[in-house]
PAGUDREN-223453 format. One record per residue: residue number from 1; residue in three letters; x, y, z of N, C-alpha, C in turn. Coordinates in Angstrom, 3 decimals. Each point is the difference from the previous one (the first is absolute). Example, Ala and Ser with C-alpha at 12.3 -4.5 7.8 and 13.67 -1.06 7.14 Angstrom:
residues 2
R,num,residu,n.x,n.y,n.z,ca.x,ca.y,ca.z,c.x,c.y,c.z
R,1,ALA,13.190,-5.690,7.800,-0.890,1.190,0.000,0.900,1.200,0.000
R,2,SER,-0.350,1.050,-0.720,0.820,1.190,0.060,-0.770,1.090,0.730
***
This chain:
residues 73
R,num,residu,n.x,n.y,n.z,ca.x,ca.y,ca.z,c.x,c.y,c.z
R,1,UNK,256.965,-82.085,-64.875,0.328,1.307,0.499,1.432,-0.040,0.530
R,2,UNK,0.898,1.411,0.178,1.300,0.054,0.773,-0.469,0.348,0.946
R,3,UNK,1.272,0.129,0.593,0.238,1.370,1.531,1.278,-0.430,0.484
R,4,UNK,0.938,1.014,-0.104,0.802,-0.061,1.351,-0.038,0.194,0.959
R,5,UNK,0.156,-0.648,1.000,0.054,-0.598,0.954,1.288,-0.239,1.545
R,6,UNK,0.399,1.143,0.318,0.875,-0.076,0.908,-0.773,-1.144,1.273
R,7,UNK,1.045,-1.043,0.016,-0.296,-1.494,0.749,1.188,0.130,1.064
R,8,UNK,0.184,0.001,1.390,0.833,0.064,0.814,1.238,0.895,-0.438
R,9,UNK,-0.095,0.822,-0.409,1.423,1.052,-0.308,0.440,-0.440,-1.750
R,10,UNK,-0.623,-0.892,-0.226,0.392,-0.807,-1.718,-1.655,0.924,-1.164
R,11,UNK,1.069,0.308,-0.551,-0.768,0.806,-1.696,-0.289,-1.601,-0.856
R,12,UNK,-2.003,0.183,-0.304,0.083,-0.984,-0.362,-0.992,0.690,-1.473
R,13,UNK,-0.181,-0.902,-0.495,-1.047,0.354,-1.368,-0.609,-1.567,-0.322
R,14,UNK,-1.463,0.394,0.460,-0.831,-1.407,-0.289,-1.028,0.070,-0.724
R,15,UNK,-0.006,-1.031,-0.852,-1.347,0.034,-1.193,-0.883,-1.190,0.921
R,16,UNK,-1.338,0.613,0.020,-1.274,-0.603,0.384,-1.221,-0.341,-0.571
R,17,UNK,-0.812,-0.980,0.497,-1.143,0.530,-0.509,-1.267,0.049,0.845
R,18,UNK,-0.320,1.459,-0.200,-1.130,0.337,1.314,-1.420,-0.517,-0.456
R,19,UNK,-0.807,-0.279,0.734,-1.650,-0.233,0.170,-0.465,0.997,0.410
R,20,UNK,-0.783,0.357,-0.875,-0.869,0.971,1.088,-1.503,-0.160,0.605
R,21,UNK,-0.258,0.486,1.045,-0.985,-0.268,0.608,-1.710,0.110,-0.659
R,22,UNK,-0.492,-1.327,0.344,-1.056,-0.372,-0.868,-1.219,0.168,1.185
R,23,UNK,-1.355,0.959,0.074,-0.859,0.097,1.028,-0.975,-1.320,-0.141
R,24,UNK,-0.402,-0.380,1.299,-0.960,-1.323,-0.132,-1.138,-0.009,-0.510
R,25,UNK,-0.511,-0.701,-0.834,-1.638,0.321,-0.563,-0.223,-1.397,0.374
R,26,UNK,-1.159,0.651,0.774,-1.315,-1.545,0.466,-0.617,-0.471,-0.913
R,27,UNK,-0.605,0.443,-0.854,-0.754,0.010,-0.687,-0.235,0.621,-1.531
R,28,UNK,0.720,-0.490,-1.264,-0.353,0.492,-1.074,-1.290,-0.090,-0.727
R,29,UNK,-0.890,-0.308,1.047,-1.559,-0.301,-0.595,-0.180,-0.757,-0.721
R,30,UNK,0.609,-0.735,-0.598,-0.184,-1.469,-0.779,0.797,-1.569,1.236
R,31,UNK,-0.086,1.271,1.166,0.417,-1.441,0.989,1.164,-0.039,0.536
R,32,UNK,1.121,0.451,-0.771,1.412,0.106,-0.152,0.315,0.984,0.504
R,33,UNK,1.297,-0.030,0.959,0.731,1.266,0.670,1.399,-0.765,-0.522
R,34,UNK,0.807,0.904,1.084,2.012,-0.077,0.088,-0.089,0.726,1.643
R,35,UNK,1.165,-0.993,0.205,0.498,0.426,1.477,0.614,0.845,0.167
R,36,UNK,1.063,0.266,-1.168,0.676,1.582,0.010,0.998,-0.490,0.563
R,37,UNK,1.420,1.024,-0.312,0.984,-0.315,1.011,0.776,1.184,0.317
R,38,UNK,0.671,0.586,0.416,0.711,0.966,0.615,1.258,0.122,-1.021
R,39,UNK,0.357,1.155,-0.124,1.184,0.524,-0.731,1.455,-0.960,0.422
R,40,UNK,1.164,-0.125,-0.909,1.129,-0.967,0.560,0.572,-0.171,-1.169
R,41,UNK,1.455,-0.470,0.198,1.013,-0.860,-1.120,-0.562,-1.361,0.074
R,42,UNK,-0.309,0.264,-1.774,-0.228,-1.942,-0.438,1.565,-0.366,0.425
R,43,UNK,1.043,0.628,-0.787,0.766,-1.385,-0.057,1.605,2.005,-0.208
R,44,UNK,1.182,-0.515,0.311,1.040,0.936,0.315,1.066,-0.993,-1.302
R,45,UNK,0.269,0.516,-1.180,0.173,-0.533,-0.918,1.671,-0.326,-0.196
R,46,UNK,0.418,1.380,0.418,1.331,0.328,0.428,0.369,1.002,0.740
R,47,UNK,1.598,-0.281,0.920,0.089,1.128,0.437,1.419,0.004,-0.188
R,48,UNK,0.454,0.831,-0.302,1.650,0.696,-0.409,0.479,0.675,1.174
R,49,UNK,1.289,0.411,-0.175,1.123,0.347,0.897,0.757,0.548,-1.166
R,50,UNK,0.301,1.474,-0.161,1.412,-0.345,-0.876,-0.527,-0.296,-1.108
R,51,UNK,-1.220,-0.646,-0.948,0.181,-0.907,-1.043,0.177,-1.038,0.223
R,52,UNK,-0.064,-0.858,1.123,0.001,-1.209,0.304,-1.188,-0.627,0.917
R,53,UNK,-0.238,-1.008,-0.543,-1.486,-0.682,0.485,0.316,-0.548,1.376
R,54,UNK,-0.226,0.350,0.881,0.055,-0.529,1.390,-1.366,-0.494,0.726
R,55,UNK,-0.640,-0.495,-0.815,-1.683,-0.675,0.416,0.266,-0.509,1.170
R,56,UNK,1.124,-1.518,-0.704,0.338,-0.984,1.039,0.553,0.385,1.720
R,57,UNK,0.636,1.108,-0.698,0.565,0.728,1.928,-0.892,0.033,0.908
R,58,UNK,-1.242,0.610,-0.974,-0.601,0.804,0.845,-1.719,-1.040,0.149
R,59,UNK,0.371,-0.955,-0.054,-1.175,-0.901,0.220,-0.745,-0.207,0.354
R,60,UNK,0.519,-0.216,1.321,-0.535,0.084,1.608,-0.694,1.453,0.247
R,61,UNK,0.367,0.924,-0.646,-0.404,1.403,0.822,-1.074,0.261,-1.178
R,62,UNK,-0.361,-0.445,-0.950,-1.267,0.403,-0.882,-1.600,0.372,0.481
R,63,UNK,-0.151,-0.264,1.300,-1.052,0.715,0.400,0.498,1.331,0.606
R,64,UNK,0.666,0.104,0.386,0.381,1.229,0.707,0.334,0.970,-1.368
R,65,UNK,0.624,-0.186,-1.215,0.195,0.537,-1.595,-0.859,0.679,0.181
R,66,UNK,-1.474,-1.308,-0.494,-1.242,0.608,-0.227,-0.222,1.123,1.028
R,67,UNK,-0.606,-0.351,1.214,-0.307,0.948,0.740,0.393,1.403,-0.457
R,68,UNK,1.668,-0.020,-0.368,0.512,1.600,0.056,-0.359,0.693,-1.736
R,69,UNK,-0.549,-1.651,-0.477,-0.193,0.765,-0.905,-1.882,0.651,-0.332
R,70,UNK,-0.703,0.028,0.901,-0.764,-0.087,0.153,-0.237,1.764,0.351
R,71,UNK,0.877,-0.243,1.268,-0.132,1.233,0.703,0.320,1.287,-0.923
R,72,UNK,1.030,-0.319,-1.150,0.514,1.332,-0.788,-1.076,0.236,-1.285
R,73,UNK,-0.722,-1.245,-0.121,-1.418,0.759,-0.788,-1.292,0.667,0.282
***
């Protein structure tokens, strides 16, 4: 998936890839359930500036990315 992404005053454009939220089943009656997990970014593939890949800049701040990118879906 995209989205731009205004990040501290900086225009950004990031390709992702989202999970979406899976509900828990106890029990599929042959014994077998899933724990389920909550909606989230697997993995933030790239993120641009300009046309330029600035992943590495922005390293450190990749949970906080996610988060905002969370909030605009």
């Amino acid at each position: 998936m995209k989205i731009k992404l205004n990040y501290k005053g900086v225009e950004l454009d990031i390709d992702y890839d989202y999970r979406e939220a899976e509900m828990q089943v106890l029990d599929y009656g042959d014994g077998s359930g899933t724990q389920g997990c909550s909606a989230g970014i697997d993995t933030i593939n790239e993120i641009l500036h300009k046309g330029v890949d600035i992943s590495l800049l922005v390293e450190n701040d990749m949970n906080e990315i996610e988060n905002l990118i969370l909030e605009e879906l």
